[in-house]
C-alpha positions as CSV (number, residue, x, y, z in Angstrom):
1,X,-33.8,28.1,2.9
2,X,-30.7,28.7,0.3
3,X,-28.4,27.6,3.3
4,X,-30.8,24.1,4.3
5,X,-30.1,23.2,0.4
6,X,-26.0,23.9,0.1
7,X,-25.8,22.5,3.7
8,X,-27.7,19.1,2.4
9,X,-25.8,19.2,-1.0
10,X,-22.2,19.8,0.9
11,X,-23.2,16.3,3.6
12,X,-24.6,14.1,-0.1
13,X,-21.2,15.2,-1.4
14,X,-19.2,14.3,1.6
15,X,-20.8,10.6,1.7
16,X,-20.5,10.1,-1.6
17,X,-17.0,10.6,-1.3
18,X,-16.7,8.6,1.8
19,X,-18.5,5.4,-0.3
20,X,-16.5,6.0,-3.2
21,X,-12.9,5.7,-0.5
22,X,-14.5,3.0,1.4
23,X,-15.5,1.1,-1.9
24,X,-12.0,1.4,-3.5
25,X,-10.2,0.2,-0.3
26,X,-11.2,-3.4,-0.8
27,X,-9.4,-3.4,-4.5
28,X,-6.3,-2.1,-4.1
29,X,-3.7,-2.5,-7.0
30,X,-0.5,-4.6,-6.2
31,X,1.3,-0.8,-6.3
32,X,-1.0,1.1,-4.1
33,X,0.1,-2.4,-1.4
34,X,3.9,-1.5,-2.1
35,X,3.2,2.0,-1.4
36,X,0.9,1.9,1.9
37,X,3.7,-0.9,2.7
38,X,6.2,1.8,2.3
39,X,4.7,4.2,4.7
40,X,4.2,1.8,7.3
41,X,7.8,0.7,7.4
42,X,8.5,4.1,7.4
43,X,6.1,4.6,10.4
44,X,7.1,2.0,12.3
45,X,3.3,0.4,12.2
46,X,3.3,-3.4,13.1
47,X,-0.4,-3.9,12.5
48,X,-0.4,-2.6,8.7
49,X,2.7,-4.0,8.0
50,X,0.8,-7.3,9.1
51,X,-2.0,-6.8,7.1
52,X,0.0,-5.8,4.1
53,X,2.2,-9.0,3.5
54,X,2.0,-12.4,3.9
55,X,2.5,-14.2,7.4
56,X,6.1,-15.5,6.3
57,X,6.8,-11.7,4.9
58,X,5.5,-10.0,7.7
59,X,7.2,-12.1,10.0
60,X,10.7,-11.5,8.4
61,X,9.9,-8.1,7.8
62,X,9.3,-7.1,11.3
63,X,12.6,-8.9,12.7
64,X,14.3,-5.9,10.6
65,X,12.2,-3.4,10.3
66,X,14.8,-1.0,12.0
67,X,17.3,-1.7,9.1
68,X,14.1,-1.4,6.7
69,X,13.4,2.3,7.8
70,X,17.1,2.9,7.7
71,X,17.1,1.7,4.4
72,X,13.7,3.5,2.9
73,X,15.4,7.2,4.7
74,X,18.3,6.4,2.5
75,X,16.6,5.4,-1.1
76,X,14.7,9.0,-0.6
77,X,11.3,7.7,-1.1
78,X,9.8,6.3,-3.7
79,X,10.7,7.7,-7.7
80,X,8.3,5.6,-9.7
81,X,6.5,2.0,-9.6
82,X,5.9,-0.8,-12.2
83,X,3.3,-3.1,-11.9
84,X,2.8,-6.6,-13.8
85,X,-0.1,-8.6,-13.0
86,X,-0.7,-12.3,-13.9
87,X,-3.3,-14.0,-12.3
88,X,-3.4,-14.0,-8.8
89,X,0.2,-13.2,-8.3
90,X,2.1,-9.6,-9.2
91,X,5.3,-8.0,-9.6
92,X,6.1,-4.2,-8.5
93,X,9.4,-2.7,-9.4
94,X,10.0,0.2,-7.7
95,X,12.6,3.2,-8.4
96,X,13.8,4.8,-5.5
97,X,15.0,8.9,-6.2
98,X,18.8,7.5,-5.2
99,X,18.1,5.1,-8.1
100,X,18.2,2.1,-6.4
101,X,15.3,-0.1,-7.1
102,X,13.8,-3.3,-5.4
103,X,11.4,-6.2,-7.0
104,X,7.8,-7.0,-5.0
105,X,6.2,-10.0,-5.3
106,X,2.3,-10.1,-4.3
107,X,0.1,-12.5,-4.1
108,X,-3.5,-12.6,-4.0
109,X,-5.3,-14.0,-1.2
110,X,-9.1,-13.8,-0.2
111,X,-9.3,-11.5,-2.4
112,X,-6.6,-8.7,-1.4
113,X,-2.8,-8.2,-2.4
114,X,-0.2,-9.4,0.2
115,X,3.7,-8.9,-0.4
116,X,5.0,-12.1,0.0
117,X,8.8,-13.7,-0.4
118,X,9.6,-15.3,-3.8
119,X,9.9,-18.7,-3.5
């Protein structure tokens, strides 16, 4: 009987984590974009790239993503990250460890954070 309750206990905990990951997903911070956008430069992955930036962005961004993942190996990864949010549009500044550091500009659109180009 003791093992019916921890087992039941152990699966509530597990969805309740699961709900809390699922539920944060959908309001993502302009740095936590930057930072999944790093990692999938880094990765070489087209599709998140996409869905991370804006059409324009990605577009550009996938012409030279070679010379982007050259660039990230060199920076060595990410040091620390500044947001500043104004409305529906964001700034990141982000210190790489070779202290180099690079400006994002997001937007928001439909609701989620896109890196765009500044116009």
């Amino acid at each position: 009987m003791r093992v019916v309750k921890i087992s039941v206990s152990l699966v509530i905990l597990m969805l309740m984590v699961g709900l809390l990951f699922t539920g944060c997903q959908g309001r993502r911070d302009p740095s936590s974009v930057v930072r999944q956008l790093h990692t999938a430069v880094r990765n070489g992955d087209n599709g998140a790239i996409s869905n991370l930036m804006t059409a324009e962005a990605a577009g550009l961004a996938l012409k030279l993503l070679s010379d982007l993942q050259e660039s990230y190996t060199d920076s060595g990864g990410i040091a620390s990250m500044e947001q500043n949010i104004s409305g529906d549009t964001a700034t990141v500044k982000v210190t790489y460890r070779n202290g180099d550091t690079d400006t994002y500009d997001l937007v928001r659109v439909d609701g989620r954070w896109r890196v765009t180009i500044a116009k």
